[in-house]
C-alpha angles and dihedrals in degrees: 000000000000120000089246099053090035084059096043090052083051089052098043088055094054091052101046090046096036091155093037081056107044081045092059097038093057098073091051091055102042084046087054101046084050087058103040091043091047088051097048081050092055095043095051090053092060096043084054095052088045085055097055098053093040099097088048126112104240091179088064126105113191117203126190137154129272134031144140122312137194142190120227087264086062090252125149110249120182121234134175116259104253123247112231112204132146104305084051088056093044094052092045092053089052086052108113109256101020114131103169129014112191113187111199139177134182161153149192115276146173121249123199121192109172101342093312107124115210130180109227138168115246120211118195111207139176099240096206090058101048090078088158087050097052086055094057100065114117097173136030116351138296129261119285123209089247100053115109115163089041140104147175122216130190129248105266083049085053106036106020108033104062131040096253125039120255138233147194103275094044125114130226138185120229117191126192106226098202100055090017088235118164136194131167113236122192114226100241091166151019121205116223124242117287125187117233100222093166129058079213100058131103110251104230089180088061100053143066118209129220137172121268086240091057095046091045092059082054097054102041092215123156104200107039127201146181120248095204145001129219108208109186107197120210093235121035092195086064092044093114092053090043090052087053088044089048094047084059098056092042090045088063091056106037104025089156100032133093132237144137133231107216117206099191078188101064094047089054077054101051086047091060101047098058086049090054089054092047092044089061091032082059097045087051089057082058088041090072094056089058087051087058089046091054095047082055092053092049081057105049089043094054090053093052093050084050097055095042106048091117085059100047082047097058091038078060099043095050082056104280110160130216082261105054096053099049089053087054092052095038086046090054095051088039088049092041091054099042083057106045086039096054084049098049092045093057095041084053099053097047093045084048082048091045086049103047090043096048107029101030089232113156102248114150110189104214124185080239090071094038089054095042096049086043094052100040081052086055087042106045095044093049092043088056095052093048086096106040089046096060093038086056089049097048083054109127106245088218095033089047089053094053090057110100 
């Protein structure tokens, strides 16, 4: 039989059983718009997480003291948080594949600018390693080593916290609240806007900047400390080597001493790969509505068989082969699924689109989810007339013709 004559026969079964069609089709598409939907869900969720860390720096390695340790046994071992301080800094910048080292330190503090009183949070630096921060300022300078009684703030500190704007020049209290400390800083400097594109990023808008020595005055501390360390790495593909390289530095120095070595990169990997697994989990739940649907289909070809077994028996009879008849029947329930499954597909996309526009729900429609609910419609249908395909080709030609 040749492919021409095996797609008009097609054609001529869908016209002659219009409502039989459109009910079997239903299913397949119902089943392909679930699946379509559920992915789009799926890959919204991961755009969004991309988004929010976006704006993070992934090169980035973060180190601070404390932390959980075990023994070999897996069981937990205290150990004292470690104490960062120079010679930490130094053996971290001769570890391969370290390009920047930041020590910081901070706490919270209150500001007072004539006689208005402000909680905000300090930051210590070390001016000569904040390379990205001394790019920032829009007013004024950035901080120098040898500054003690300066600081930088950042532009909601300067345009939005007090009543008057404030300016490179102006002077400002800061208090310690905990040792009620004060000491008078001069603004040198104002950082511009910057927009916080990652709930993972630092809020320079938020902060005011100040040098160790300074906040070391505030806090009347004798031994001072960092509280944690930013360690930028030349290669963030290598980011995981240069961490291990980084924890034996850190080991020499504090062999009985807790920290942590913080990947903000791996986390962002562990996240989506979870999402990975709930965006097909998700699919799959679409996927049983396709099974329904094929068991709908098995159902609907049997009973075609079933009406047309006069038919199968003279097809037989004129010279059809098995064969011939299996690839009819296969080529209906193929045709049947490409064409729920094109309009479920499209159905799915726009109702995803619909979704995301009106309900601000993060769906993304990627050609991934449109070729994977299209194909599981071809699948599934075909799937479902591989037995009746084969029952119709074992008929009987005489016993078929005797059939009324």
């Amino acid at each position: 039989m040749k492919l021409i004559d095996a797609l008009e026969q097609v054609q001529l079964s869908f016209k002659s059983n219009k409502f039989k069609t459109i009910m079997s089709s239903l299913g397949i598409i119902i089943g392909v718009i679930a699946i379509v939907v559920m992915l789009s869900v799926g890959e919204g969720l991961e755009e969004g997480v991309g988004e929010a860390f976006g704006g993070a720096d992934l090169d980035v390695i973060t180190i601070f003291p404390g932390g959980n340790s075990y023994s070999e046994t897996g069981r937990y071992v205290y150990k004292k948080p470690a104490e960062f301080d120079d010679k930490d800094v130094h053996a971290l910048e001769n570890t391969l594949g370290v390009k920047t080292v930041s020590p910081r330190n901070g706490g919270g503090m209150l500001a007072e600018f004539r006689n208005e009183e402000r909680s905000i949070s300090l930051t210590a630096i070390t001016p000569t390693k904040e390379p990205d921060l001394t790019e920032l300022v829009d007013k004024g300078r950035f901080l120098t080593d040898s500054d003690r009684s300066a600081i930088v703030i950042g532009s909601d500190i300067a345009n939005k916290m007090f009543k008057i704007p404030l300016n490179p020049g102006m002077r400002m209290t800061l208090t310690n609240k905990n040792n009620d400390i004060t000491k008078e800083f001069t603004i040198v400097g104002i950082l511009e806007e910057k927009e916080q594109i990652s709930a993972f990023d630092s809020n320079t808008n938020t902060e005011i900047f100040t040098t160790h020595q300074s906040l070391k005055e505030l806090l009347d501390v004798t031994k001072y400390s960092y509280s944690h360390i930013l360690v930028t790495v030349e290669d963030q593909s290598e980011i995981e080597a240069t961490a291990e390289k980084l924890e034996d530095s850190l080991e020499r120095l504090h062999k009985d001493e807790a920290y942590t070595v913080f990947i903000m990169k791996s986390i962002l990997e562990g996240i989506e790969r979870v999402l990975t697994m709930i965006k097909y989990g998700l699919g799959g739940i679409g996927a049983i509505s396709l099974i329904v649907g094929g068991i709908g289909i098995v159902n609907v070809m049997m009973l075609t068989v079933h009406e047309r077994i006069k038919e199968i028996g003279v097809m037989k009879a004129v010279g059809a082969t098995r064969g011939d008849i299996q690839i009819l029947f296969m080529l209906e329930s193929g045709l049947l699924g490409l064409v729920s499954g094109l309009i479920g597909i499209t159905i799915g996309a726009t109702n995803s689109i619909l979704i995301s526009t009106l309900g601000d729900f993060p769906l993304k429609v990627s050609w991934t989810s449109l070729a994977i609910g299209l194909a599981f419609g071809i699948i599934t249908t075909t799937t479902a007339g591989v037995y009746p395909a084969n029952r119709a080709a074992r008929l009987d030609p005489v016993e078929a013709l005797r059939r009324e």
